[in-house]
C-alpha positions as CSV (number, residue, x, y, z in Angstrom):
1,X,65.2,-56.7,12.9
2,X,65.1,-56.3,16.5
3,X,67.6,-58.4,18.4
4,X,66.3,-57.2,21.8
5,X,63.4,-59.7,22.4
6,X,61.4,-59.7,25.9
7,X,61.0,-64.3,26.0
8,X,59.0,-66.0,28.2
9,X,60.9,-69.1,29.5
10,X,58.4,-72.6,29.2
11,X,58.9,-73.7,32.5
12,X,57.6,-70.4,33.6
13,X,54.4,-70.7,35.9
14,X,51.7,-68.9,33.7
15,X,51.5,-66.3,36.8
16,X,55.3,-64.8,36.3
17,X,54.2,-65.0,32.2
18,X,51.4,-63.1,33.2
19,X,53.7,-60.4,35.7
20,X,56.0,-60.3,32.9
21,X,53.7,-59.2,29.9
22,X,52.3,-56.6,32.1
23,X,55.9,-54.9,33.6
24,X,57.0,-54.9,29.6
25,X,53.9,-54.0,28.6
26,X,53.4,-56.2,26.3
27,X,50.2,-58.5,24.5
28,X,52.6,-61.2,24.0
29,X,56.3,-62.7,23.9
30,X,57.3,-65.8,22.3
31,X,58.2,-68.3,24.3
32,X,61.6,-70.1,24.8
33,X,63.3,-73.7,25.6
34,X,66.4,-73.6,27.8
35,X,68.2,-73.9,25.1
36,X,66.7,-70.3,23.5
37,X,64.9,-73.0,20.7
38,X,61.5,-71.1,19.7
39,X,58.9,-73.5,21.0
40,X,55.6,-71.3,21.1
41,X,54.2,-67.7,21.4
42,X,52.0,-66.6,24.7
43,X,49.6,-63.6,24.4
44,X,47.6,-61.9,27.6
45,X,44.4,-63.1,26.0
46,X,45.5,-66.8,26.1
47,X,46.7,-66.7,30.0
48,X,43.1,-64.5,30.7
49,X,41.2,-67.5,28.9
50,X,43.0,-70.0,31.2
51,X,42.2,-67.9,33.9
52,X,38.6,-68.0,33.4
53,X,38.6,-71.7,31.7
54,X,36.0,-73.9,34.0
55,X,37.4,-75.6,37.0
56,X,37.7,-78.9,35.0
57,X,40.0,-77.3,32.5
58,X,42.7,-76.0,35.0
59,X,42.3,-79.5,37.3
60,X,43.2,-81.2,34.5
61,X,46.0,-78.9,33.9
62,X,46.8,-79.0,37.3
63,X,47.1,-82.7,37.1
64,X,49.5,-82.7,34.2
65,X,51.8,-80.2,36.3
66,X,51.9,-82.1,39.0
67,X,52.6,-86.0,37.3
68,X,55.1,-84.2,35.3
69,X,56.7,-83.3,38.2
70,X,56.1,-85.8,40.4
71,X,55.3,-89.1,38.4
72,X,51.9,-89.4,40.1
73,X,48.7,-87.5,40.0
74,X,46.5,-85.6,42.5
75,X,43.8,-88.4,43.8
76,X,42.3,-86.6,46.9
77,X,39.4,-84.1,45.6
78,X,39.4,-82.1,48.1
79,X,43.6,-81.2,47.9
80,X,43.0,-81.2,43.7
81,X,40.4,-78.6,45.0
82,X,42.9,-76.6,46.7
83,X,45.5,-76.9,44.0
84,X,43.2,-75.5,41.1
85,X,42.5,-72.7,42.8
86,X,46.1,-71.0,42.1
87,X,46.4,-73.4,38.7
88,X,48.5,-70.0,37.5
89,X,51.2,-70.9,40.1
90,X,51.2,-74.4,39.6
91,X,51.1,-74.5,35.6
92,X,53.6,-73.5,33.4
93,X,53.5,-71.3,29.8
94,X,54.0,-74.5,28.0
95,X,50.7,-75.9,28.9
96,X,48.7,-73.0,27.4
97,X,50.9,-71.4,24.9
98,X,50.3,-71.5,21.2
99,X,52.6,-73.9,19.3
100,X,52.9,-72.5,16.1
101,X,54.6,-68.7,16.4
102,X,54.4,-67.0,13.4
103,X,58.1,-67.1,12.6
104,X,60.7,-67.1,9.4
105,X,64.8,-67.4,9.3
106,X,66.3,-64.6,9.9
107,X,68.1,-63.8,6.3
108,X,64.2,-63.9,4.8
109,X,63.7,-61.1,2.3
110,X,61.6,-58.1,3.7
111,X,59.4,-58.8,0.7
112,X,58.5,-62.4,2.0
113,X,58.1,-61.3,5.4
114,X,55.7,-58.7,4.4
115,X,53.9,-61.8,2.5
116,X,54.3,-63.6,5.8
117,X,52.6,-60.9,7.6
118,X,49.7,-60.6,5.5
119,X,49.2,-64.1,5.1
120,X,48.9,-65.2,8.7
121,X,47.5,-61.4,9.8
122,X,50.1,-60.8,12.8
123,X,51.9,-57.9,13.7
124,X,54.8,-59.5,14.8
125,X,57.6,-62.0,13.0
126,X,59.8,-64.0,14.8
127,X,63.2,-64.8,13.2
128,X,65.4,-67.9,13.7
129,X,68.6,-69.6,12.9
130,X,68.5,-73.5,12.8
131,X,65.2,-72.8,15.2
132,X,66.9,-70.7,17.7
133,X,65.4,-67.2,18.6
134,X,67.8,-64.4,17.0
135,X,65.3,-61.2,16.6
136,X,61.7,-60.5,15.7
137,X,60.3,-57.8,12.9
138,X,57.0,-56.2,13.1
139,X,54.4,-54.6,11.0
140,X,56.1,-51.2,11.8
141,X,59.8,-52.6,10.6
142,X,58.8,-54.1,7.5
143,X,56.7,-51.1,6.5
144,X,59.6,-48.2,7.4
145,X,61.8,-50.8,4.9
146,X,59.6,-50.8,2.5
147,X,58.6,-47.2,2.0
C-alpha cells in the first residue's frame, strides 16, 4: 500500500484538477472532502469530456456553481454566456467527478483486492478507514505481493 496519495480537493475548480493531473502526471486522483472522507475519483478523460460537453451542459453546470454559491442563478443570457465560456474556472471537481471510486478498507486481504481489481477492471484501489483516504494499491502492488 501506498500511503503517499496525490488528492484532488472537491471544491477544486475543474481547471486546478486539471493543472494538477498534468504537474503529477497522472490519469487520475481520487478526490477528497475537507475532511480527507473519499467522496469520488477524477480522471483527465472526464475533465476533457466536460471540456468539450455542448454549451448547454456546462451552462447548466455553470448555474449550479453559481446558486450554490450564491443562492440565486444566472438570468441574463448574455453574462450566462460569458460565464460558460471559462465553466473550468467556475465549476468545481465535484460536479463532474465519478461517485463511486473503486475502493476497499485498508486491512482487505491482497487476495480480495486482486478479486477487486479484476472484477471492476481498474488499475488502481483506494483504501479506507471508517471512509477516510489512508493509501491506495495498484495493479503493480498486488502483483509484486502475489508472485
Amino acid at each position: 500500500m501506498n500511503t503517499q496519495v496525490a488528492c484532488i480537493y472537491e471544491g477544486w475548480s475543474i481547471d486546478r484538477a486539471r493543472h494538477f493531473l498534468a504537474r503529477h502526471n497522472l490519469s487520475q486522483a481520487p478526490v477528497i472532502a475537507s475532511d480527507h472522507q473519499l467522496v469520488g475519483v477524477l480522471s483527465s478523460a472526464r475533465i476533457a469530456g466536460f471540456l468539450n460537453s455542448d454549451e448547454t451542459y456546462r451552462a447548466q453546470a455553470v448555474n449550479d456553481s453559481f446558486r450554490r454559491a450564491t443562492g440565486t442563478e444566472i438570468e441574463n443570457l448574455d453574462e450566462l454566456t460569458q460565464w460558460v465560456r471559462r465553466a473550468q474556472v467556475y465549476c468545481t471537481a465535484h460536479q463532474i467527478m465519478r461517485t463511486n471510486p473503486v475502493s476497499a478498507e485498508a486491512d482487505t486481504s491482497i487476495e480480495a483486492l486482486r478479486a477487486l481489481a479484476l472484477q471492476e477492471q481498474t488499475h488502481a484501489i483506494y483504501l479506507t478507514e471508517a471512509g477516510l483516504l489512508v493509501g491506495v494499491v495498484t495493479a503493480l502492488d498486488i502483483l509484486a505481493a502475489t508472485t
